[in-house]
C-alpha positions as CSV (number, residue, x, y, z in Angstrom):
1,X,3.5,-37.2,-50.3
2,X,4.9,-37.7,-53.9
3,X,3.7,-33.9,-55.3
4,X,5.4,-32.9,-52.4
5,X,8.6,-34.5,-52.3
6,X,8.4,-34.1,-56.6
7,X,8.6,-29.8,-56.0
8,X,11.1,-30.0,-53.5
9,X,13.4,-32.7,-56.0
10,X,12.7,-30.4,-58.4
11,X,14.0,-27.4,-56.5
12,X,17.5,-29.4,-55.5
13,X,18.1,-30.7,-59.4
14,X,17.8,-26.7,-60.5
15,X,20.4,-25.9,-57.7
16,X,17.6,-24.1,-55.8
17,X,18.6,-26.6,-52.8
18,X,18.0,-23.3,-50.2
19,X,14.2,-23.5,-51.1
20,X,14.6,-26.7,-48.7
21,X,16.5,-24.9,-46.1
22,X,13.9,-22.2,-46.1
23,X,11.0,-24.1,-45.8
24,X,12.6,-26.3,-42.8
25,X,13.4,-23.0,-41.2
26,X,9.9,-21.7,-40.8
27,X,7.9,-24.8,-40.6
28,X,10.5,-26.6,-38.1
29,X,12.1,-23.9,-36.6
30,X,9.7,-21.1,-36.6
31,X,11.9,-18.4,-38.4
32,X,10.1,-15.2,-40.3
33,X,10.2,-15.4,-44.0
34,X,11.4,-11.5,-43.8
35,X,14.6,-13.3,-42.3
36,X,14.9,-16.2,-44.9
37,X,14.4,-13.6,-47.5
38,X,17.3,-11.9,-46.2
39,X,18.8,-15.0,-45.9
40,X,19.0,-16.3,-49.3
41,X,18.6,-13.2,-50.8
42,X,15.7,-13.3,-53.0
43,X,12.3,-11.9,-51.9
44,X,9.7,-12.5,-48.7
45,X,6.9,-13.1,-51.5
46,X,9.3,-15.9,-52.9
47,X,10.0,-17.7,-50.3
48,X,6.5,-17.3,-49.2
49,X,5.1,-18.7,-51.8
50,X,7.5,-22.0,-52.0
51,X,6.2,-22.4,-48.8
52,X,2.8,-22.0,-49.6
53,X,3.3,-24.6,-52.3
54,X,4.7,-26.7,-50.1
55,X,2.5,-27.0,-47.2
56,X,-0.5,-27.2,-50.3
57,X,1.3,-30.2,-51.8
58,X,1.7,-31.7,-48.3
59,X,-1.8,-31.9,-47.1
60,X,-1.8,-29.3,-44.6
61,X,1.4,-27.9,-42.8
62,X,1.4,-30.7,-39.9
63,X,2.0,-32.9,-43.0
64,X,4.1,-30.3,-44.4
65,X,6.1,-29.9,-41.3
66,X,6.3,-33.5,-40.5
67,X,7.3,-34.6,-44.1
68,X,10.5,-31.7,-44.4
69,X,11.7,-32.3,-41.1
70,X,11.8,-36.5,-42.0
71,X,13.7,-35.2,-45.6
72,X,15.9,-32.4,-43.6
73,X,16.7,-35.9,-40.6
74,X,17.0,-38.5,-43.4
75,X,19.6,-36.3,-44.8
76,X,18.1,-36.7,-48.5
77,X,20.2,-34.8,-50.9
78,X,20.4,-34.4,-54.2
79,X,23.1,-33.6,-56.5
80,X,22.0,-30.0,-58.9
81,X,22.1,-31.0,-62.8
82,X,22.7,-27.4,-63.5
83,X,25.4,-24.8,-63.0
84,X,25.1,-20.6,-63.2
85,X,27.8,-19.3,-65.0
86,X,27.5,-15.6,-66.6
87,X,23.5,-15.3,-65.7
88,X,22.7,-18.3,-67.6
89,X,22.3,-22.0,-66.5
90,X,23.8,-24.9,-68.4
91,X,22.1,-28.2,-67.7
92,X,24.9,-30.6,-67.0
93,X,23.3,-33.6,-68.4
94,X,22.7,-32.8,-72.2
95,X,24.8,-29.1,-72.6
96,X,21.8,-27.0,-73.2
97,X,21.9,-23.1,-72.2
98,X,18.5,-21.7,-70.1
99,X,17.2,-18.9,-68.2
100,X,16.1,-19.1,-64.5
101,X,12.6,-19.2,-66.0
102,X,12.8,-21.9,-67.9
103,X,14.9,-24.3,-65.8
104,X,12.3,-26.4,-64.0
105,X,10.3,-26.8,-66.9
106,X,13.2,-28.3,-68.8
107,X,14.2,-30.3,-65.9
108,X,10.4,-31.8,-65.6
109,X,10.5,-32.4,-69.6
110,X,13.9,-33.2,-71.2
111,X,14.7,-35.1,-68.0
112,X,11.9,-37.4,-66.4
113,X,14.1,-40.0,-65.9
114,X,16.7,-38.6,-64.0
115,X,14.1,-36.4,-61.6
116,X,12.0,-40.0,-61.2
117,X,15.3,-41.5,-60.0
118,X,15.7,-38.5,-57.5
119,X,12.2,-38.8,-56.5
120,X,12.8,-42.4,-55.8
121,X,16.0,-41.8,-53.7
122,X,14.3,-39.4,-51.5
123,X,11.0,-41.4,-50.8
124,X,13.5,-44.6,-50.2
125,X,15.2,-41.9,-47.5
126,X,12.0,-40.7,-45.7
127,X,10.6,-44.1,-45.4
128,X,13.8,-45.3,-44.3
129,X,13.6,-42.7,-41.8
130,X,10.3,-43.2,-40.7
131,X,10.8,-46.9,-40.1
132,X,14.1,-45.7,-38.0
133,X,11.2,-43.6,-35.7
134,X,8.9,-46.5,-35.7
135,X,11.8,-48.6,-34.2
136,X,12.7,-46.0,-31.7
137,X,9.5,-45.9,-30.1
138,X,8.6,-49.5,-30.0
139,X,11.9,-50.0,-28.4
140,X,10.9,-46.7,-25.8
141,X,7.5,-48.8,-24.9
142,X,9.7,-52.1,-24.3
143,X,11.9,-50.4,-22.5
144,X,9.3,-49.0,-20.1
């Protein structure tokens, strides 16, 4: 669960937070990655392979599926620690200047700390969330 929730942090801190949409979209609610691509405006083979990535990272897309949809419910958001101004990306944390290319690898290196903190926020989300669906079905078998 940790890779998994790790590439989708990663994706939110780089202000790529649609890669999340997207993959709820198909997994959850069955929509064509043609559409997403139209969508967000970048191409089918992208969001493709995020999604690919994804389900890989997961265990299997009923893990995959499962896990977003838990992350999408829990409403686990996190804030981007970049901004695109002029084509370029400026990380908001220590000023530096970066290319699309480089941005998660920057992220990953210059700033574990931070990404372990979001990684932790998240996980403390799902789980929350999880134990919130525990409770709701033990209270649907009392209830019967």
């Amino acid at each position: 669960m940790n890779e998994s929730i790790k590439y989708l942090v990663i994706k939110m801190l780089a202000d790529k937070g649609y890669v999340v949409d997207a993959i709820y979209s198909y997994l959850v609610e069955g929509e064509r990655p043609s559409v997403l691509a139209y969508k967000y405006n970048i191409t089918k083979h992208t969001i493709r392979g995020n999604i690919m990535r994804f389900i890989e990272k997961a265990g299997g897309e009923a893990k995959a599926r499962k896990l977003i949809k838990l992350i999408k419910e829990s409403n686990a958001k996190v804030s981007p620690i970049v901004y695109k101004s002029d084509g370029l990306y400026t990380c908001l944390l220590c000023n530096e200047k970066l290319d699309e290319g480089k941005l998660e690898k920057h992220i990953t290196t210059k700033h574990k700390a931070e990404l372990q903190r979001a990684i932790n926020y998240v996980i403390s989300k799902v789980e929350a969330k999880k134990k919130e669906e525990d409770e709701n079905k033990k209270q649907i078998v009392v209830n019967a």
